[in-house]
C-alpha positions as CSV (number, residue, x, y, z in Angstrom):
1,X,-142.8,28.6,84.8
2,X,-141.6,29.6,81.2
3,X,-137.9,29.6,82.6
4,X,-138.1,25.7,83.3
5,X,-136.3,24.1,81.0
6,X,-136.2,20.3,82.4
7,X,-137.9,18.5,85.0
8,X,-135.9,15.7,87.3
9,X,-138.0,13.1,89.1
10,X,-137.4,11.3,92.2
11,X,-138.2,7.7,91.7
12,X,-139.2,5.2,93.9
13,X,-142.3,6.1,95.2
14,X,-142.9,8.9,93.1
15,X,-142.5,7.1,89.6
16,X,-142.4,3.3,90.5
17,X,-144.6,1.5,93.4
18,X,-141.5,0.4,94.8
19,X,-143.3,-1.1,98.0
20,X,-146.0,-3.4,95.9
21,X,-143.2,-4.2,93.4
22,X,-141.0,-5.5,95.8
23,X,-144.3,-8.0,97.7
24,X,-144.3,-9.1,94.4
25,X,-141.3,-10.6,93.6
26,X,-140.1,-11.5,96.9
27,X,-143.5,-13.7,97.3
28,X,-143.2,-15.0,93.9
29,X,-139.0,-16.0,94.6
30,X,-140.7,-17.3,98.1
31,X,-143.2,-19.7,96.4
32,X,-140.3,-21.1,93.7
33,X,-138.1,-22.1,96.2
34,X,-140.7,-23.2,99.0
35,X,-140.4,-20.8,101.4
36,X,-142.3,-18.4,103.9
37,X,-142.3,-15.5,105.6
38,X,-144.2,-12.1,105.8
39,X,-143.2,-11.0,102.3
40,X,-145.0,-7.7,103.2
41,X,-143.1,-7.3,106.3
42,X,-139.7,-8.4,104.6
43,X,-140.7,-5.4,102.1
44,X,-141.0,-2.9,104.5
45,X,-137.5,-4.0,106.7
46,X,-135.7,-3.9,103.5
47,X,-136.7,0.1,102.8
48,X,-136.2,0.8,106.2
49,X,-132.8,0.0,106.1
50,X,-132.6,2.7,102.8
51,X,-131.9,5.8,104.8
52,X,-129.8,4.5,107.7
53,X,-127.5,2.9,105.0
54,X,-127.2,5.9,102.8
55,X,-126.3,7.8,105.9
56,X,-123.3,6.0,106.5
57,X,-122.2,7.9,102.9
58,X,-123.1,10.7,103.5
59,X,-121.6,11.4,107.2
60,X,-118.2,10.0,105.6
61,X,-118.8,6.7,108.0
62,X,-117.8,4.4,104.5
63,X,-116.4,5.4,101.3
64,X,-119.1,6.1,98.1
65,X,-120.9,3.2,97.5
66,X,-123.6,2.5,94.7
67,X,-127.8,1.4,96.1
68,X,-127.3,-1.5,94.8
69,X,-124.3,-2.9,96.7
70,X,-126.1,-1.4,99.8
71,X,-129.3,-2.8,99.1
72,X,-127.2,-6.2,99.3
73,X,-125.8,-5.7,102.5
74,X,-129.2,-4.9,103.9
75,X,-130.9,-8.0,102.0
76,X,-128.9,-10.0,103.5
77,X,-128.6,-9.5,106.9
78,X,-132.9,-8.9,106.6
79,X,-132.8,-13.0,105.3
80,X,-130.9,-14.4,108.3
81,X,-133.6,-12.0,110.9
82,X,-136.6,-13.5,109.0
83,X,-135.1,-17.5,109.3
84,X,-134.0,-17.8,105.1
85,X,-130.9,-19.8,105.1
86,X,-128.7,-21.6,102.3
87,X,-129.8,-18.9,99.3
88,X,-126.4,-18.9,97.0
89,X,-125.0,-15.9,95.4
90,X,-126.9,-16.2,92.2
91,X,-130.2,-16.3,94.5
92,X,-129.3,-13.6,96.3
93,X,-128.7,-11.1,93.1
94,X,-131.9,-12.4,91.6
95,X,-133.5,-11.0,94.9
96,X,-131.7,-8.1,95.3
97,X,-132.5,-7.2,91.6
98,X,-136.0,-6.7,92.1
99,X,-135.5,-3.1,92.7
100,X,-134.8,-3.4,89.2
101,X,-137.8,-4.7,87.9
102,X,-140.3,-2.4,89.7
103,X,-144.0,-1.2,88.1
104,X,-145.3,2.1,87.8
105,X,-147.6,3.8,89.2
106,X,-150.8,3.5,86.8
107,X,-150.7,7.1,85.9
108,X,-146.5,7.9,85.6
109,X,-146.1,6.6,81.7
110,X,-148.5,8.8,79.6
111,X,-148.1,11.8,82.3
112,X,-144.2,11.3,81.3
113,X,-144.9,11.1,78.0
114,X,-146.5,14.2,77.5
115,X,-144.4,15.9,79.8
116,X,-141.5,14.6,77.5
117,X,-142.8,17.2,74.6
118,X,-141.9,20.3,76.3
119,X,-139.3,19.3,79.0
120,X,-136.1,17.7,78.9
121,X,-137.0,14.6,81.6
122,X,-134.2,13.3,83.7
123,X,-134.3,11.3,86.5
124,X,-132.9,12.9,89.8
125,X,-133.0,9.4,92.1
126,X,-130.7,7.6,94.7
127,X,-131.0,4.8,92.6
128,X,-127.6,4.1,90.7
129,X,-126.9,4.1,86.9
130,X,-127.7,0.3,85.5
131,X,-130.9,0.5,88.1
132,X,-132.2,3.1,86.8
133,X,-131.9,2.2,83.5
134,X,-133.1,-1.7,83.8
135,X,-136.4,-0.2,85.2
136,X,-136.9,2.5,82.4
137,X,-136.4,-0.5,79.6
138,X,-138.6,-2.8,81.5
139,X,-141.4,-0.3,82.5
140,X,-141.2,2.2,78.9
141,X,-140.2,4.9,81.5
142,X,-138.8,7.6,78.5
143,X,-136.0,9.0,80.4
144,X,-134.2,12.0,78.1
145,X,-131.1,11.2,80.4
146,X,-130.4,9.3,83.7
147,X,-128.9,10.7,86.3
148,X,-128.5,10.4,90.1
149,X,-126.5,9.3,93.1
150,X,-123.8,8.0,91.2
151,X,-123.3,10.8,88.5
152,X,-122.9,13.1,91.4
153,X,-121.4,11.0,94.3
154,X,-123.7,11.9,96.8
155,X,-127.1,10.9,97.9
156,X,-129.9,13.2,98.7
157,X,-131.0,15.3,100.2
158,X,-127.3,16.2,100.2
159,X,-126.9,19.7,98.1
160,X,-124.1,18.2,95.8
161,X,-127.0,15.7,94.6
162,X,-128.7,18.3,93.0
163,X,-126.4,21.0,92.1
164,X,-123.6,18.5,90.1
165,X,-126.9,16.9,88.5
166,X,-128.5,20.2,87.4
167,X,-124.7,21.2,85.6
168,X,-124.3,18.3,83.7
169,X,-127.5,19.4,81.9
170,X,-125.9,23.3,82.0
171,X,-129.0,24.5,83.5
172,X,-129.0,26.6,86.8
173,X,-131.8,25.6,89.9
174,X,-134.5,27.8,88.4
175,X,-134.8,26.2,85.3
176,X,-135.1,22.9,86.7
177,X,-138.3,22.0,88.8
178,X,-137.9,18.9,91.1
179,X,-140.8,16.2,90.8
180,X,-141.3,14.5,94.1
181,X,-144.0,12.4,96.7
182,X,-141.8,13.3,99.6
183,X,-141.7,16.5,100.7
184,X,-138.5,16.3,102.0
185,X,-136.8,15.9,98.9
186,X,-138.6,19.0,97.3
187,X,-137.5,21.2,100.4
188,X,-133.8,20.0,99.8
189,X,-134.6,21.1,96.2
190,X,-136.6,24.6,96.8
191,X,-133.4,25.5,99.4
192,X,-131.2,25.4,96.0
193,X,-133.5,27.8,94.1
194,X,-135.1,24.4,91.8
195,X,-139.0,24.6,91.4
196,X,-141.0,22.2,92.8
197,X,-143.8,19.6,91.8
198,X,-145.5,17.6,94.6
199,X,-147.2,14.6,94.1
200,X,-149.4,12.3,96.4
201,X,-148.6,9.3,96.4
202,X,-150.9,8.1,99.6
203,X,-150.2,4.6,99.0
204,X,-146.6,4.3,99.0
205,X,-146.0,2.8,102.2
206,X,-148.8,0.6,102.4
207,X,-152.3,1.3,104.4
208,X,-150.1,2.3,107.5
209,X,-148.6,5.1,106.0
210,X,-148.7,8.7,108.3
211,X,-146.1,10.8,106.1
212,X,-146.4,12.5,102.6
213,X,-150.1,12.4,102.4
214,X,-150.4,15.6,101.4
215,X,-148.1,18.5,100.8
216,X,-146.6,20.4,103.6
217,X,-145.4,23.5,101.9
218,X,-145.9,26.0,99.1
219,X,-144.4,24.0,96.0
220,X,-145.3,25.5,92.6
221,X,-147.2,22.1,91.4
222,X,-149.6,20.0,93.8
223,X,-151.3,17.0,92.1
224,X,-152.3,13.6,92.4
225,X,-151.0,12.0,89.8
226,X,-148.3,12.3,87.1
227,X,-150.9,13.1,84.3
228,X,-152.0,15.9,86.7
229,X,-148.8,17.5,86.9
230,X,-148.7,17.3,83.2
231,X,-152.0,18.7,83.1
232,X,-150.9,22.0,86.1
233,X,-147.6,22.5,83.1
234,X,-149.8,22.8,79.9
235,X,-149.0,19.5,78.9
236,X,-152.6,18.5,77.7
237,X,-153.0,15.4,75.2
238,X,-152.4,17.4,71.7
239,X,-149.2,19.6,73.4
């Protein structure tokens, strides 16, 4: 561990509760303009549609385009299958910036923080640039740099994603350790030569959720929480 130099975090899920975040505001815009549906459900349609959309980038389908212009197109079609009609433009952004605007986890601020001291902290998310950085102002998330998607044109687990990431800092894979709650993502990031921090983050998906309880292979960090991975890499209070 003495070689890592920086840590890079997936996101949603892993630093923000994306899923509760998302109940929130969509039942909140839903009472203010006096209408209904299964906000809960609504929530879950709308990340379902995250991978299948990013696909269409990756395979070359459609040209590069940023998560938020995708999570748009999704929105929208996801109002006229749940019966929301006659929302204008302005609505619409409002509701489709509420992946903006999402809580962390209880635990991901102070295990940041004292993370921060030792490691260089960058985020490593599909998210794009002004996203990621209106969540970090409104949640305190203290991000050394932001980075993602968009700085490398390509969305994980795509290697590019990682490796173009990973040079803009001038750091090679195995001084970089990839924090994650989807195993997944820290393969992708192992296969590359990065270490790896998994987190559980049981509750992502709701009280239905069957993947990512737990961590399916030999990463170099297991914890539940952010302060435990800062605990596992000798960040303690006073470091």
């Amino acid at each position: 561990m003495t070689t890592v130099a920086a840590l890079f975090f997936d996101v949603f899920g892993t630093v923000v509760d994306w899923r509760n975040g998302i109940i929130r505001q969509l039942s909140r815009f839903g009472d203010d303009k006096r209408l209904e549906a299964d906000w809960p459900a609504f929530a879950d349609a709308w990340r379902d549609c995250y991978q299948p959309a990013m696909e269409q980038v990756r395979s070359g389908a459609r040209p590069w385009t940023v998560l938020d212009a995708l999570h748009r197109e999704s929105l929208v079609g996801l109002l006229g299958r749940f019966g929301i009609d006659g929302l204008s433009d302005t609505e619409i952004l409002q509701l489709n910036r509420s992946w903006h605007r999402l809580d962390p986890w209880p635990d991901s601020v102070e295990g940041l923080i004292r993370l921060k001291r030792r490691f260089i902290l960058s985020t490593l998310s599909n998210g794009n640039t002004a996203l990621l950085v209106n969540m970090a102002k409104r949640a305190g998330l203290p991000w050394d740099v932001v980075l993602g998607a968009e700085s490398a044109r390509a969305y994980k687990p795509q290697p590019e994603a990682y490796l173009r990431n990973m040079a803009l800092l001038g750091l090679e894979p195995d001084q970089c350790m990839m924090v994650a709650a989807h195993n997944n993502d820290l393969s992708a990031a192992s296969a590359l030569g990065m270490r790896t921090a998994f987190i559980a983050r049981p509750g992502e998906h709701g009280p239905g959720q069957t993947i990512d309880l737990e961590a399916d292979g030999d990463w170099d960090v297991v914890a539940d929480s952010m302060t435990g991975v800062a605990d596992a890499l000798g960040c303690q209070d006073g470091c």
